[in-house]
N, C-alpha and C positions, 0 to 999 in steps of 0.2 A: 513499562506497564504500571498502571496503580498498585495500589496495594492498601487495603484496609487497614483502619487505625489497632496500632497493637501488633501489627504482621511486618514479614518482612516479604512476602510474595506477593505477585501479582493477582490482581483481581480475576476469579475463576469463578464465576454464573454457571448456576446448577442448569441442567442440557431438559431444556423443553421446548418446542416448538415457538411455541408461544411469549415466554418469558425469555429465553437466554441471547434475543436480540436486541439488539443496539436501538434507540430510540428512533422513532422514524421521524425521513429528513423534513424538515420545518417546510413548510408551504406545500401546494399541491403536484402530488406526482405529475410529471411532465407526459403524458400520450396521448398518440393518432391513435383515431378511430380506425379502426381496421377488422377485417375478420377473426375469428376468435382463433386466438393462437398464433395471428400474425400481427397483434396491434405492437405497436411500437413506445418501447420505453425509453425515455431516457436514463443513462446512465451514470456518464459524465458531462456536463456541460461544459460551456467553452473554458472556462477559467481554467477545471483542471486538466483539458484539453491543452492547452497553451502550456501550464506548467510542466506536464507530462512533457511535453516534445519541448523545448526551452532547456530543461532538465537533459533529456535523451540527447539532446544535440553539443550540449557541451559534456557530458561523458563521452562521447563518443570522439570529440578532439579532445582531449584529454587522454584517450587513449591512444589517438592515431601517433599522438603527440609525445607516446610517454616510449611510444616503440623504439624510435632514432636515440634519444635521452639513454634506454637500457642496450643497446645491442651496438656495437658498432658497424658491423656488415651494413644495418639501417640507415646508422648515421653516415655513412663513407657515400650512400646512395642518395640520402637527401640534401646534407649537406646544410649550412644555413643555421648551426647550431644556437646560436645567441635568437635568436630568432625566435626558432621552434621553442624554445627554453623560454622567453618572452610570453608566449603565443598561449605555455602550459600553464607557467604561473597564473597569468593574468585568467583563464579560462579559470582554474581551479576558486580561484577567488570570487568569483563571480557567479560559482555553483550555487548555494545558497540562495541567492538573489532572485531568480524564479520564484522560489517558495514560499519566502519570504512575503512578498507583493500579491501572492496571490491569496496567501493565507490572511494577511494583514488589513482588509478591509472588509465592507459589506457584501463586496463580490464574491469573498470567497466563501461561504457559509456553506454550500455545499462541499469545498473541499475538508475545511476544519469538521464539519460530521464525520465525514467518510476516514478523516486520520483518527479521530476518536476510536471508529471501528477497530483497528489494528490494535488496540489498546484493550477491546473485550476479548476473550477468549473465555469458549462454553469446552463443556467436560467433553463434549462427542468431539470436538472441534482437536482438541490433546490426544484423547487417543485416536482419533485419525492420524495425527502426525507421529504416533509411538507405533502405529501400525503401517505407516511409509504409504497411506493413502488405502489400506486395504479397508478402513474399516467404514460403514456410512455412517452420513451426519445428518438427521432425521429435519431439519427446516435448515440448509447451507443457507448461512449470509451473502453480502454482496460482495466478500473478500472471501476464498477459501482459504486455510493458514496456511498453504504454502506462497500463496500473493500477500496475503499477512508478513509471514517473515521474508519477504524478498521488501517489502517497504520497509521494514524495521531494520532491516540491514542495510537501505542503500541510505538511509536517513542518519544511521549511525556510521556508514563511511565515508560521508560527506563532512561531516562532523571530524572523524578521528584524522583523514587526509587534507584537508583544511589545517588543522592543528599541526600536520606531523610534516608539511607543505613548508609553512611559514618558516617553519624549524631551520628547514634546508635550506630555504633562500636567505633566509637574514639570521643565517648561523653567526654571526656577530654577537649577537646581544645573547648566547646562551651558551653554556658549558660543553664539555667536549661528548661528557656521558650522555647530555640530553640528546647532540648530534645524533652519535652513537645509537641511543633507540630510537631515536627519530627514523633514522634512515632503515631501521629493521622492518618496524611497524610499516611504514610510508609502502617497501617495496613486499611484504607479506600480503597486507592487504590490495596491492594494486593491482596482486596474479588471482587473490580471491576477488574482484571486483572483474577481473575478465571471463573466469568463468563461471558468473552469477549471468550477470550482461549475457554474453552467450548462450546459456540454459534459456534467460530469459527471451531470448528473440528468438530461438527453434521453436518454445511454447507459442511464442503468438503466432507463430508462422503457421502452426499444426494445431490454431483453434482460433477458426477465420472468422467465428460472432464474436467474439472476445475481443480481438485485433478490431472489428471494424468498429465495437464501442468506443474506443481509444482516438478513432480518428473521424467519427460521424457523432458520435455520442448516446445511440440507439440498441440497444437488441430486442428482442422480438417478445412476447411474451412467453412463447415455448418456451427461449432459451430458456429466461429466466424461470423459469416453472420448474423446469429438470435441473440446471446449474446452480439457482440462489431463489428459491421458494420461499424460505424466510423475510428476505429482502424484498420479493415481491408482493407479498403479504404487504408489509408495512407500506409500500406503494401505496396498495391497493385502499389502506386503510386511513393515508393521507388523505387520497383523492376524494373519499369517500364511497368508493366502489364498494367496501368493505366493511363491515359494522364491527370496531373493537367488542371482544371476549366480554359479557357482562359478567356480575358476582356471579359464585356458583351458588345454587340454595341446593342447602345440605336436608336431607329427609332425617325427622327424629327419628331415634330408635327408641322411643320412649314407649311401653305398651297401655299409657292412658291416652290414647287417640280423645279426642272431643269429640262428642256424642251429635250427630248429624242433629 
């Protein structure tokens, strides 16, 4: 997360409807014409569409992958170790690479916004998550913080297993204590990366507009009215559906009014 000059914390936007969101995204909101409350917004576009599942598909061998590797009941049934061992390295490596290519050129301009997002956090947005989701958040964004921190986490355990990967496979070239924590960290985080995954796919499964933004790129404008208001807002006022907040004019309290 940022952090202001002078600080050592992340950047924390004071909670207004109005002000504690994220800038809206460059060009014009993407919607069908439709009945009111069923027009259609885009969400995600292909890019981060393609990333998403590019991404999904090699965690998911990487984990089919990582079973046989830890258990041997696994390994005695599949059999083919050098193989599977091949199949994880090389997968693990190649995690990144999605990302990378889709964040890396002109194509990806909407997903570089939307990772920005993950990086504001407003004051309601905090104590919603000190409140375990009891509390509301008066305009939700297009991420609520708990999809906030399952990106920040799976973007940081790509990152630390990547690193704690290479360790293992080409333990040659490093000392025995790096081993050592390498193989702590590698196998800690790979039981917390299965039951993040997990949480995360019962959620999409049990919120079918959400899931189907993921894989068509649309939700409706209800959804978004009740789920990310905030977000819809700044749609609306990309598109120009919506006339940005003019200055406010403040009334004196002066009591020499001028004289009609």
């Amino acid at each position: 997360m940022p952090s202001t000059p002078g600080s050592a914390g992340p950047t924390v936007a004071p909670s207004s409807p109005l002000t504690d969101r994220a800038h809206p995204a460059p060009g014009l909101a993407h919607a069908k014409r439709s009945p009111v409350g069923a027009r259609r917004i885009l969400r995600f576009d292909r890019v981060e569409r393609a990333a998403h599942w590019a991404n999904a598909l090699l965690f998911g061998i990487l984990m089919a992958t990582a079973l046989p590797l830890y258990f041997v009941q696994v390994d005695r049934f599949v059999g083919r170790r050098v193989l599977v061992e091949n199949i994880h390295t090389w997968c693990g490596v190649a995690l990144p690479v999605p990302l990378i290519i889709s964040l890396a050129g002109p194509w990806g301009e909407r997903l570089r916004h939307d990772v920005r997002r993950f990086n504001i956090w407003t004051v309601s947005e905090i104590r919603w998550l000190w409140s375990l989701g009891r509390r509301q958040i008066p305009a939700p964004d297009k991420f609520n913080p708990g999809q906030k921190l399952n990106a920040l986490f799976i973007a940081g355990a790509i990152v630390v297993m990547l690193g704690t990967g290479s360790i293992l496979k080409w333990y040659r070239f490093f000392p025995l204590d790096w081993r050592t924590g390498a193989t702590f960290v590698h196998d800690v985080l790979a039981l917390a990366i299965f039951i993040v995954v997990v949480g995360h796919i019962l959620m999409a499964v049990t919120h079918r507009d959400a899931l189907r933004s993921i894989v068509k790129g649309w939700v409706t404008e209800s959804w978004a009215r009740t789920h990310a208001s905030g977000w819809l807002e700044e749609e609306d006022i990309a598109s120009g559906a919506l006339q940005p907040p003019g200055p406010v004019r403040e009334l004196s309290t002066s009591p020499d009014y001028p004289s009609d």
